[in-house]
N, C-alpha and C positions, 0 to 999 in steps of 0.2 A: 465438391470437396466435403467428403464425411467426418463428424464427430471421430470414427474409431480411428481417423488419419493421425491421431493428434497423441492416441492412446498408448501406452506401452508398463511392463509389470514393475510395481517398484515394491519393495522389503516394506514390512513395514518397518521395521528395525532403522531404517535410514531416515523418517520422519524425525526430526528434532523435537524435542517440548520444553529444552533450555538452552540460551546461547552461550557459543564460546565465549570462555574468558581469558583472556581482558576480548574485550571486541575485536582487536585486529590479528587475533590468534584465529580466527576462522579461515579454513584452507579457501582457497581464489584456483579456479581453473579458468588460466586463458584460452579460449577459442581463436586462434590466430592466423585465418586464411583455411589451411588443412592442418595447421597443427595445432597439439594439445599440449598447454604447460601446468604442470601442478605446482599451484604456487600459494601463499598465503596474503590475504589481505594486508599484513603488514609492509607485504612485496610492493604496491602501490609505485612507492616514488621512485621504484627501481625499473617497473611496468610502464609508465605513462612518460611523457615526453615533454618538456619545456612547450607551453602553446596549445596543448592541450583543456581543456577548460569542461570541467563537471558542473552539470547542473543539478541541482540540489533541493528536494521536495521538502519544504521548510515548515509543513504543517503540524499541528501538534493533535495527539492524539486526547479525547477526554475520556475520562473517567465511566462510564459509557454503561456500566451493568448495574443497576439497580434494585435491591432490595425492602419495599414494603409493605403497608399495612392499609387495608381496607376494612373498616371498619363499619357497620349498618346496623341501625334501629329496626327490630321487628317485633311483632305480636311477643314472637317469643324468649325476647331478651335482646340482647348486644351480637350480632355474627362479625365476625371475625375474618378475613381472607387473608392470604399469604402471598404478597403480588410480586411478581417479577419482571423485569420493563430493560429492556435492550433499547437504547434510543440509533435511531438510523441517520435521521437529516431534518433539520428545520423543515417546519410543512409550511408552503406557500401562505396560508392560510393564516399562519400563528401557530405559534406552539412546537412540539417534536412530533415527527413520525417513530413510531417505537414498536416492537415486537412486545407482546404483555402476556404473560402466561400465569394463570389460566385468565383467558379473556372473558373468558364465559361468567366468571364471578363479579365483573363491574355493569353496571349502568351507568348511563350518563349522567354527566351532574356530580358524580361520587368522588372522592379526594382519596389520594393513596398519600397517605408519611413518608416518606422515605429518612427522616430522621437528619441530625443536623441541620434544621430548620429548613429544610427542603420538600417542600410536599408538590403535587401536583393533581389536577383534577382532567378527569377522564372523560374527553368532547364526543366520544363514536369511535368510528374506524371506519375505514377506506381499503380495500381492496386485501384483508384481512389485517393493517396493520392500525396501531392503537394513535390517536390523536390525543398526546397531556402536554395540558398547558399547565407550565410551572408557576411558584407564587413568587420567585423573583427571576430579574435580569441582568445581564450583564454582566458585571466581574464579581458582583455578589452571587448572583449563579453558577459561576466558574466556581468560585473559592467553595458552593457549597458542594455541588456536585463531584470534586477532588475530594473533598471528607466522606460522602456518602457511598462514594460508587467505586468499581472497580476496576480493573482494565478490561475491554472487552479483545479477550483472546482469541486468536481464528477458531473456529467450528472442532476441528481439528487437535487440537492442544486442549481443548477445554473438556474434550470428552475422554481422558485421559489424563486429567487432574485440576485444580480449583486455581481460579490466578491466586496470587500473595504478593508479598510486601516488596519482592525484588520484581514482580515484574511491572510497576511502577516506574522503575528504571530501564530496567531490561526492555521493553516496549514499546520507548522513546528515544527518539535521534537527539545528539546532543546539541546539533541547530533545529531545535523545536523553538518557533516562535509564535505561530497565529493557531488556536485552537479552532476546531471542529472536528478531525476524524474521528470515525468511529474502527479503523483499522489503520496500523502502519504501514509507510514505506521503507518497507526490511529491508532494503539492499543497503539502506542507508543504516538501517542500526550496526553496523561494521566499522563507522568510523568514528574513532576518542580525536578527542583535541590537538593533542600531539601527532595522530598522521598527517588531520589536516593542516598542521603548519608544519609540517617535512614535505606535504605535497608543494605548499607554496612555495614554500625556501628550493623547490623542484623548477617552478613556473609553471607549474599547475595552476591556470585560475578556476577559480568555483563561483557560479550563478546558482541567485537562491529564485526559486519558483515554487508557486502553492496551489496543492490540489489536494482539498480534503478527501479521504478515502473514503469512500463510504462503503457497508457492508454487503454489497452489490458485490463487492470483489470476489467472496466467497461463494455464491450464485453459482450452479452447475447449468454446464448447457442442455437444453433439453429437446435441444431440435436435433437429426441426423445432419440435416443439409446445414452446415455452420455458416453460410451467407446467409441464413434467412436469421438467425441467433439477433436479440437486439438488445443492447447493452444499456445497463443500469446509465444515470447518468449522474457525473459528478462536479461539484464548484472548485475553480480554478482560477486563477490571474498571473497574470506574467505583467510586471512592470514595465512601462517604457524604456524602463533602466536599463531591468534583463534584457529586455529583446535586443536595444544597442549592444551590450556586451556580447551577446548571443551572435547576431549579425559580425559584428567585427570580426572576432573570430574565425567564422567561416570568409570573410572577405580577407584576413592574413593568412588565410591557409591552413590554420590548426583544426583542428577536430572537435567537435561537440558530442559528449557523451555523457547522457543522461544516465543518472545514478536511479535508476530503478522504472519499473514501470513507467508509473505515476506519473513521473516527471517526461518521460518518452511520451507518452499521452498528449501531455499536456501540451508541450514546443510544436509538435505534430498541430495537434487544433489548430495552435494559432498563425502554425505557416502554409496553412491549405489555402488561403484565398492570394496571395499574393509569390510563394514558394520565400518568402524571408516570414523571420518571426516578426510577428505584430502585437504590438501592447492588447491581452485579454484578459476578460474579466467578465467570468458571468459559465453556465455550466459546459459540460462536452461531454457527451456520448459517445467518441469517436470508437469505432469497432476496427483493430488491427488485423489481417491474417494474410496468407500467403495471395502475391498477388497486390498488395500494400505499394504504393510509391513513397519513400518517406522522403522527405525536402532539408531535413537538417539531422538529423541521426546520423553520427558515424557509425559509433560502437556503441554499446550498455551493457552495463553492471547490473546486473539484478541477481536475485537468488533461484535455486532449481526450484520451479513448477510443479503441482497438479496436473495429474495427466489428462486430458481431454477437457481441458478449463482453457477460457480465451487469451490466459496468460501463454498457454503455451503455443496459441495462434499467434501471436506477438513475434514469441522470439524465433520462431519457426517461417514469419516473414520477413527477419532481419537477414536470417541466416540460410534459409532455404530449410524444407522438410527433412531433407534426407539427412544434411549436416546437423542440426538439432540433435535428432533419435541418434546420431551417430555419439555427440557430445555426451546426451545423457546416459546412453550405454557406457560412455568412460566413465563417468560421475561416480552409475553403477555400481561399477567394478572395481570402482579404486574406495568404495567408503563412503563419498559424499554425502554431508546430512542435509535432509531438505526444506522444501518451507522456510515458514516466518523466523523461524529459530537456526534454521540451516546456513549450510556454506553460501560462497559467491564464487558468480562466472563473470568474465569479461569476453563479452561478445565481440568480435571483430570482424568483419565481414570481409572476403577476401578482396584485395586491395587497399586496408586501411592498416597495416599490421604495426604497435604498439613498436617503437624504439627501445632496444634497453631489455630486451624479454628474452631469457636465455633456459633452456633447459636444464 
């Protein structure tokens, strides 16, 4: 199985760098067995089925781009450095793992400002990335790092303009509750509050589950043979709660469909030792691609992919290779915009086709 299996040409012009508005104005293409429907995420409760049950990546994203100052005493006055600090994941150790540029301008020991009362000081690095431990914890370090920081935008979006004040918003699902990402789960920024209670008033039920993103997601593969490719690894937990809601479902016969990646991930992890989901909690690596047995996945919602990214291994072992490249060539040709800011597909695998979906 090659890298280039996965590859195909996309515009750039269809790259998104803002999302639709209101959110549930973003066009929705369902994949439904062999057919294709263009339809809008507001279509939802018109798409989905009494008994059907989304599950829903509840993590919040932080503040995540940081901005400052390095300051050193030398022979020949005061130097001055201009730091810039991407945080990734809490390091085992203590402190944050973070991307810091220019790294070459700290020594250990040394304190960056980041202003708002937030500074941090600079332990080493590990495997080119930067180790700062912050001068506080906990919700006083939430509240400061929201004042100081920024949102940290895909690779992609950012090379192509500066975040701002909307995407603060824009960047967050509106069930954000437990912080840690350093990246969203876009499939999920498509839904305002009012679909999901039309979904419910549907009998749609929604399961909340947490896996902080971490910025591994944007990571390119860099091996030919993509079974040797070995995936970043992210924290996750599924409640005992979830998994009963999760299980039942599948034992009334309805369908589980994960709202995004992330959350497909995750129910995956925790239903590999036994084929039902299990209360977890703690990290998963898991690596998707064709070839994949999945044990609770019917269908997923996510948004169109990076070509030759293990996202697109994903939806390419839900749906098979050939069907994928076939979807995304409609995507293509009809407009669809892509990425973190882009439309949404509803995956459906042949034999599971969506009640209620009409051309």
């Amino acid at each position: 199985m090659k890298l280039s299996d996965f590859d195909f040409p996309l515009p750039e012009a269809l790259i998104a760098t803002r999302p639709a508005r209101p959110r549930t104005a973003a066009r929705l293409l369902v994949a439904e067995g062999d057919r294709l429907l263009d339809r809008h995420v507001r279509d939802l409760p018109e798409v989905l089925r009494p008994g059907d049950r989304l599950v829903l990546n509840n993590t919040r994203v932080i503040q995540a781009r940081l901005t400052g100052t390095r300051r050193r005493t030398t022979g020949q006055g005061e130097s001055i450095a201009r730091i810039e600090a991407t945080l990734l994941e809490p390091d085992p150790g203590g402190g944050w793992r973070a991307l810091v540029r220019p790294l070459r301008k700290l020594a250990a020991g040394e304190r960056i400002d980041f202003g708002h009362g937030l500074s941090a000081e600079f332990r080493g690095s590990r495997d080119g990335q930067a180790i700062l431990a912050f001068n506080l914890e906990g919700s006083a370090f939430d509240a400061a790092l929201a004042e100081a920081g920024q949102m940290p935008l895909p690779p992609y979006i950012a090379q192509r303009r500066a975040p701002d004040a909307a995407d603060r918003e824009d960047y967050q699902t509106v069930f954000a509750r437990h912080a840690g990402a350093v990246a969203a789960p876009t499939a999920s920024l498509h839904f305002d509050r009012a679909l999901l209670a039309a979904l419910r008033a549907k009998g749609v039920a929604m399961t909340e589950v947490t896996l902080h993103v971490g910025a591994g997601t944007f990571l390119p593969v860099k091996v030919e043979d993509v079974t040797t490719h070995r995936m970043h690894a992210e924290w996750g937990e599924v409640t005992p709660g979830a998994a009963a809601e999760i299980n039942a479902t599948k034992e009334a016969g309805g369908r589980v469909i994960p709202v995004g990646t992330t959350a497909l991930r995750l129910i995956e992890s925790a239903a590999r030792a036994t084929g039902r989901v299990e209360p977890w909690r703690g990290p998963t690596d898991i690596f998707i691609y064709p070839g994949f047995a999945f044990r609770v996945t019917d269908a997923l919602m996510t948004n169109f992919h990076l070509p030759r990214s293990t996202l697109m291994m994903l939806v390419a072992a839900l749906m098979g290779r050939d069907r994928i490249m076939a979807i995304y060539a409609h995507a293509i040709d009809r407009g669809y915009r892509f990425f973190s800011y882009g439309d949404a597909s509803l995956l459906v695998p042949a034999g599971a086709a969506p009640a209620g979906a009409q051309a």
